[in-house]
Structure formats: C-alpha cells, structure tokens
C-alpha positions in Angstrom: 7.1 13.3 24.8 9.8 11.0 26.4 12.5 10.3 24.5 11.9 6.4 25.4 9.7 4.5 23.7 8.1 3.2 26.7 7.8 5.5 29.9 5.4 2.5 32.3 6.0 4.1 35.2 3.8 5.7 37.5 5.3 6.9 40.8 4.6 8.7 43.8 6.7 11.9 45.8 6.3 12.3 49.3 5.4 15.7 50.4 3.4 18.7 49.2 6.6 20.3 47.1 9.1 18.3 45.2 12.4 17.6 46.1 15.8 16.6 44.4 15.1 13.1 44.1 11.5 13.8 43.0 12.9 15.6 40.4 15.6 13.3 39.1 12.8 10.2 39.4 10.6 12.6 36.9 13.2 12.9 34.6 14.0 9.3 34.4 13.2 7.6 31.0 11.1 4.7 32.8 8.6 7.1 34.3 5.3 7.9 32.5 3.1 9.3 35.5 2.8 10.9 39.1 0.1 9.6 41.5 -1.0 12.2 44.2 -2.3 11.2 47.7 -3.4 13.5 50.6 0.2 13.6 51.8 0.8 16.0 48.8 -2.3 18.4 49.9 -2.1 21.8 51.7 -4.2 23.8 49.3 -5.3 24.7 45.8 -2.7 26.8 45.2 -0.1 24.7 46.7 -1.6 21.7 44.8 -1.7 23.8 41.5 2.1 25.0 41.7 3.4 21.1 42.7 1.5 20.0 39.7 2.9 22.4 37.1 6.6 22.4 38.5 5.9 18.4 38.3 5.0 18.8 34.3 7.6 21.3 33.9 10.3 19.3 35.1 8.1 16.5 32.5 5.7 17.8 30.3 4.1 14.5 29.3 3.5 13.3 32.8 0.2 12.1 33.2 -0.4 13.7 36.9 -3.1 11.0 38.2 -5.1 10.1 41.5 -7.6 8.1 43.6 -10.7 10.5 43.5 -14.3 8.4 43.5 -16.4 9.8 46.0 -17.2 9.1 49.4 -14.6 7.5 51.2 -12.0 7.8 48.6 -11.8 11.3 48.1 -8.4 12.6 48.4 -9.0 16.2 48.1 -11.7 17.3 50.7 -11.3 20.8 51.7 -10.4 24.2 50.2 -13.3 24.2 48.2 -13.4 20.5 47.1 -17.2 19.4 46.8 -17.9 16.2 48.9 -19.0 13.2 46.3 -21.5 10.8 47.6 -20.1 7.1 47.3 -21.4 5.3 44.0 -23.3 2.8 45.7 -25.8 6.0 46.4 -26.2 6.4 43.1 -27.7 2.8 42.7 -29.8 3.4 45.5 -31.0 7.0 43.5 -31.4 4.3 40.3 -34.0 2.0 42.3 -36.3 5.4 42.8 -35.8 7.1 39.3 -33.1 5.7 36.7 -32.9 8.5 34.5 -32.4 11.1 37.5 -30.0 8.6 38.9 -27.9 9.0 35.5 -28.0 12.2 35.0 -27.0 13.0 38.9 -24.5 10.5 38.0 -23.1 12.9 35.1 -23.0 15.4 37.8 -20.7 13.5 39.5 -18.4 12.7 37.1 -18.5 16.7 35.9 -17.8 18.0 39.1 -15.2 15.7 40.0 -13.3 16.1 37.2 -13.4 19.6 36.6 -12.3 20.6 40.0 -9.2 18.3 39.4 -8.3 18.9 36.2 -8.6 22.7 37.6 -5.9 22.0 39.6 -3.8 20.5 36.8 -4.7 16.7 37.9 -5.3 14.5 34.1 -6.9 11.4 35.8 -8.4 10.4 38.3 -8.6 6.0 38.6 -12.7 5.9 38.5 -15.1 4.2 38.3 -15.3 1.3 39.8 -17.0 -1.3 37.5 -17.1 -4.0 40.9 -20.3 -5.6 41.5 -22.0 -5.2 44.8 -22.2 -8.3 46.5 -21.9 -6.9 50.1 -19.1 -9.4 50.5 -16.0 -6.8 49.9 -15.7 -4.3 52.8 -12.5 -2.5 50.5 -14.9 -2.3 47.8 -18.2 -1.8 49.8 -20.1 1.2 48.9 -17.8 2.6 46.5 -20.0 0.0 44.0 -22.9 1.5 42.5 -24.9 -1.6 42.6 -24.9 -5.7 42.1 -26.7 -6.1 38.6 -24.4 -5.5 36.1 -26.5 -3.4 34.1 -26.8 -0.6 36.2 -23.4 -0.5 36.9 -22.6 -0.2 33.3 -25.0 2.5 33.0 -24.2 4.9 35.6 -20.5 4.2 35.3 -21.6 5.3 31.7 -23.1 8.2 32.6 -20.4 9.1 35.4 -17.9 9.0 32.1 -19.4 11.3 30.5 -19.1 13.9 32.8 -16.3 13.3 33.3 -15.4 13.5 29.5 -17.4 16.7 29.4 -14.8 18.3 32.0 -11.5 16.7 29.3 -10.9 13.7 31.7 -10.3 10.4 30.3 -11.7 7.2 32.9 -10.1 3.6 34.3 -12.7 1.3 34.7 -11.4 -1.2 37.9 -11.2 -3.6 39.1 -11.0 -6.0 36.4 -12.3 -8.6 35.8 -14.2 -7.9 39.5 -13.4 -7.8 42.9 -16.8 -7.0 44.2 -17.0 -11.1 44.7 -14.4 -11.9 47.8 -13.8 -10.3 50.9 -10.3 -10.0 51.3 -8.2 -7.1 50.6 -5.7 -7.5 48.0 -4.2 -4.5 49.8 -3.1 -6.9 53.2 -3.8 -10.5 51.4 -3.9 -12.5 48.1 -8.0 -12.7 47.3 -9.1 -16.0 45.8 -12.1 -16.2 43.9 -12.6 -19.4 43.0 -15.9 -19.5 40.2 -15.4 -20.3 36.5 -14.5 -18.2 33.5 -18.0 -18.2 32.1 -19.6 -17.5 35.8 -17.5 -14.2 35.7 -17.9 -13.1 32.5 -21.8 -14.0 32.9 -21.5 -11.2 36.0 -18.7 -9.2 37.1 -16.9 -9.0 33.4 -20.1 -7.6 31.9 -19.3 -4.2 32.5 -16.5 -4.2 30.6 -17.6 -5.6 27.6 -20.5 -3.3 27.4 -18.4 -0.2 28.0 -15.5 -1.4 25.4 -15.9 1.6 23.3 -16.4 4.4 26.4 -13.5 3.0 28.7 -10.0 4.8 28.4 -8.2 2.8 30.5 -8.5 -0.4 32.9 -6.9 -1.3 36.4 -7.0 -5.3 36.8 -7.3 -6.7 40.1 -4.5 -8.2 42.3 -7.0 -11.4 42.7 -6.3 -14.7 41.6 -9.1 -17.2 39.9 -7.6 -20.2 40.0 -10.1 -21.8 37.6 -8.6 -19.4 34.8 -5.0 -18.5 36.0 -2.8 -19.6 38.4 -1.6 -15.7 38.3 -3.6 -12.6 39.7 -5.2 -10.8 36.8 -2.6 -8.3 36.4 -0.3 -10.5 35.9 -2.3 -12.9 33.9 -2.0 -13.3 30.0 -5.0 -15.3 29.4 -7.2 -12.0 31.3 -5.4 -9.3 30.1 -4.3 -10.4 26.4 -6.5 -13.5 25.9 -10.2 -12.1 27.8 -10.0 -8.1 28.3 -8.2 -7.4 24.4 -9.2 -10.3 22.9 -12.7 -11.4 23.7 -14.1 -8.5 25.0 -12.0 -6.0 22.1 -10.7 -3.3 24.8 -8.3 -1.1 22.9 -7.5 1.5 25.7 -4.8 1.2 28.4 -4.0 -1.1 31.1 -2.3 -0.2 34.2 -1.6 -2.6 36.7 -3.0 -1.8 40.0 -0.3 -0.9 43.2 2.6 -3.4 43.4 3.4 -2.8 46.7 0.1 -4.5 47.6 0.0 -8.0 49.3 -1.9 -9.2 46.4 1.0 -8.3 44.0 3.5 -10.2 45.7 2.5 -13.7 44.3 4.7 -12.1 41.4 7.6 -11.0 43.6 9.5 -7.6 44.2 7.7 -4.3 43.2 10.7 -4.8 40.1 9.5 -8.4 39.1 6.4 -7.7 40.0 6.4 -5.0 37.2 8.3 -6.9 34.8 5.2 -9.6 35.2 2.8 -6.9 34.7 4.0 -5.7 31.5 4.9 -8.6 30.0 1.7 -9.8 31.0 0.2 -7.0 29.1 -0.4 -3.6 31.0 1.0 -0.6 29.4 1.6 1.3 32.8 2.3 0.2 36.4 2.0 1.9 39.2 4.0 1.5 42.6 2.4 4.0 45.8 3.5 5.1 48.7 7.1 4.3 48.3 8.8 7.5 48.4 8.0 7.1 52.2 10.2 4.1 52.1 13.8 4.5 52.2 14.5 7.6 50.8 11.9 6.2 48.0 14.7 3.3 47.3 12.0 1.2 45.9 11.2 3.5 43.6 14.9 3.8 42.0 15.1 -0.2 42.0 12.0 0.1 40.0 13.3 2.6 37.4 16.8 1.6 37.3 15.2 -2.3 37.4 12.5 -1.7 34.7 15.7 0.0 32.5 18.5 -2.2 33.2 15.9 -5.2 32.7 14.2 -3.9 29.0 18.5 -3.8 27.7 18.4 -7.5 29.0 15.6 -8.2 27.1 13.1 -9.2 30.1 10.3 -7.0 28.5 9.7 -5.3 25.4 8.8 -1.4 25.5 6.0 -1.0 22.9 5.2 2.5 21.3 1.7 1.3 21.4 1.3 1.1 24.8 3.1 4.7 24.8 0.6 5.9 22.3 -2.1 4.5 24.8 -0.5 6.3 27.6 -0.4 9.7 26.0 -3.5 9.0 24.5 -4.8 9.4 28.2 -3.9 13.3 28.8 -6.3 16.2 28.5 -6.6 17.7 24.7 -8.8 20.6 26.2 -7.4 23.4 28.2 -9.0 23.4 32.0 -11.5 26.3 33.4 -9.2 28.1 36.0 -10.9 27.7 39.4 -12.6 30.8 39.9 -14.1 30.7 36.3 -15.0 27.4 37.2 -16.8 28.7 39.8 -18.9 30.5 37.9 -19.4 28.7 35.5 -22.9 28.0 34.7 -23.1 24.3 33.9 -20.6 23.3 37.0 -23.5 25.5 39.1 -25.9 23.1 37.7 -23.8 20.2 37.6 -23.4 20.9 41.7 -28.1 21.3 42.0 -28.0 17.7 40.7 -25.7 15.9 43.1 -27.6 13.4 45.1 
C-alpha cells in the first residue's frame, strides 16, 4: 500500500511500454491508479507485461479502463470478444426479461475475465444513464429508459462481473442520459428539479446501493440543485449519493480535462474541487500526450503541494475505499480461460 494516506490519483501513460517519467509518475505519493486506452494496445502479451511492470513499479495500483461494449470497447482484437452495446440488452429484455438478465451476466463475465486476464482490476461500467434518445455520447451504450430495467440488468451485468473478481462504477451520476450535449466538448445543463431526477435518472442508484462499488458523477450542472457540476457538487455527492441514497463505495470524479470540468478550473483546481467536494479518486486522461504529460506533474506535484497547504484533506477512508476496489481472487491465465467451461458458456449466451 502507499505510504500516503491518500493516493487520489488516477493517471494515464502514453504508449504501449512505460517510460521514465511513467515510472517516476507511478511512484509518486498522489497516485492511486493507471487508466489504459487503445494507445497502450499491441497485444495480450504486450498488454500483460505493461500491466505487471506498471504494478511492480506500484503494487497497489488499481490498473483501470473504459470497457462497456459496443462502441466503447478498448480492447478489440487478439482474441478480445466483441460486446454488444447495453442498449441491446434492453431490447433482449422487451422479448424475454429473464434471458435478457442472464445474457446480461454473460456480459459482465466475459468482459471481466478477459481483462482481469490481462492484469486490468476495473473496468468504469455500467452505465446506470437512462435512455432518453436525447444524448448521442450516451446513446446506445444505455440499456434502456425505465429505470427499472436499467437497475436490473446493470444488476445482473455486476454480477458477472463479480463472478470474474471485478469490482463495478455505476455512471453517470446522478444521469446524463437527459441532455444532449457532451460534457466531453461543453458544459451540459439539465435544468429539472431535484425530485424530477431522483423520481427517474437517480433511481438506479438508490436501488443498487448495496451492489455498486464505486460511482463516476457527471460533469453536468442542474442548476435547480447546484450551481456546480455534480462532481464537484457537495449537496449530490455528500448531501444526495451518501446521504439520502446511503452509497458507501467510492467516488471518482469523471475526466478533468473534459469541457464539462472546467466550470471548476485547471485539471489541479479542478481536482482539488472534486475531492473536497467528496470523490475519493480523480481521474485526468489523455494527458501524457500533452507536454511531455506536464499536466499530469502539475496535478501530482499540485494535489501534494496543495494537501500541506491545507486545500484538501487526504482521508484513509477514501483510501480504504480505493483499495477496497482491487481483485481479492487470483485471475484464470488466458489460455485456461479459454477453456474454461463456464466462460465457454458464458460466450453461448451473448446476445
């Protein structure tokens, strides 16, 4: 474990083999996890030696990634099974519910065996968004628009994915599925009323309290509640998702070098807002690309320099919540997995 109390950070590296600097950013005190993109894909093997030199260099790292299905899938090739997107899924639910959840189970078996295989702890799924058809970021990567059987087969997809040793982040709270901007190029408004969203889009998350690991907030404002995005929100994080609805698992903030993040500032006082606000973990992507991966040392150095100044508070409970996150279970090698009997059925029940 770190020897900080509080290791928030989760950063990226910009190739397929680590370099110097990725090394010396691993070994900082501030950093608590690596996320992987398709940049840092050749192969299996390649992916499977990056990821152990990554955890030898840290051994608590929690090695994380974008991996859904359909049009989020980062890993597609060397073996890699295709995942349908969620919202097919909600579509298998309107012919047969109980074959949609168990396909559903499937999913989240397959997907996280094949990365955890690979050495890869999490991957940021599912998404709890509601299907209006309004969001084309969110689209069909939402299983469905009732609430119910988004809680359900997000349900079901956990449990595969528990079944394979992977933990889950429900996203984007409290919903994105709503707006159609992209908090990725622009600063979503959604402008309904608390009880309107915690009537629809929230639901999810109160019924999955006890199943969810972790949550990802969404860069969005709702200016009826805060004047703040709800990563960066008290009242959503501390006053709705741990207070009202009881979440006890871990918050990361979603990317801060998204245009939605930059109501709050710099990727640095953007993660200062974000943690004092109440997440345990941010994340910052795509930034090694930048600079040399500057941004990335202003965060670290920042977030360091900025907790001796007092600007935020590293909690051992949001460490314990972080930790709390990696695999317990050792992984199937690949070519056990292979072979394996219930991944061989797990692969017959994919829709």
């Amino acid at each position: 474990m770190s020897d900080f109390s509080h290791a928030p950070a989760v950063i990226d590296i910009a190739g397929p083999t680590l370099t110097d600097a990725d090394r010396r950013r691993l070994d900082h005190p501030m950093t608590g996890g690596l996320i992987l993109f398709t940049r840092n894909w050749r192969d299996r093997r390649q992916l499977t030696e990056l990821v152990a030199e990554a955890k030898a260099q840290r051994p608590d790292l929690l090695v994380t990634i974008d991996h859904e299905g359909g049009r989020v899938q980062r890993l597609r090739t060397d073996g890699f099974t295709h995942l349908p997107p969620m919202r097919r899924l909600g579509e298998l639910w309107m012919q047969d519910a109980l074959t949609a959840t168990d396909a559903a189970t499937a999913c989240g078996y397959v997907l996280a065996s094949e990365l955890r295989a690979c050495g890869v702890d999490l991957s940021f799924t599912p998404v709890l968004d509601l299907d209006y058809g309004a969001s084309a970021v969110i689209g069909d990567r939402a299983f469905h628009l009732d609430a119910r059987v988004v809680a359900m087969l997000a349900k079901s997809v956990m449990h595969g994915l528990l079944q394979a040793g992977m933990a889950n982040c429900g996203k984007h709270f409290p919903g994105h599925g709503f707006v159609a901007a992209d908090s990725h190029t622009e600063i979503p408004v959604d402008g309904r009323t608390l009880d309107a969203i915690l009537a629809d889009d929230a639901r999810p998350y109160e019924w999955l309290s006890t199943s969810l690991a972790s949550v990802m907030p969404a860069h969005i404002v709702y200016p009826k509640v805060d004047s703040q995005p709800a990563g960066f929100s008290k009242h959503w994080l501390q006053g709705v998702l741990r207070g009202q609805l009881g979440f006890p698992g871990a918050i990361f903030s979603d990317d801060l070098s998204m245009k939605g993040a930059t109501v709050a500032g710099s990727p640095l006082e953007a993660g200062i807002a974000a943690l004092n606000a109440g997440c345990d973990m941010v994340l910052l992507c795509n930034q090694s690309l930048v600079d040399g991966g500057a941004p990335i040392d202003e965060l670290l150095d920042g977030l360091a320099q900025a907790a001796g100044l007092g600007r935020w508070a590293p909690d051992v409970d949001a460490e314990r919540r972080r930790i709390a996150l990696l695999p317990t279970s050792d992984p199937l090698p690949w070519d056990e997995l292979m072979h394996d009997a219930r991944y061989q059925h797990a692969l017959e029940r994919l829709p």
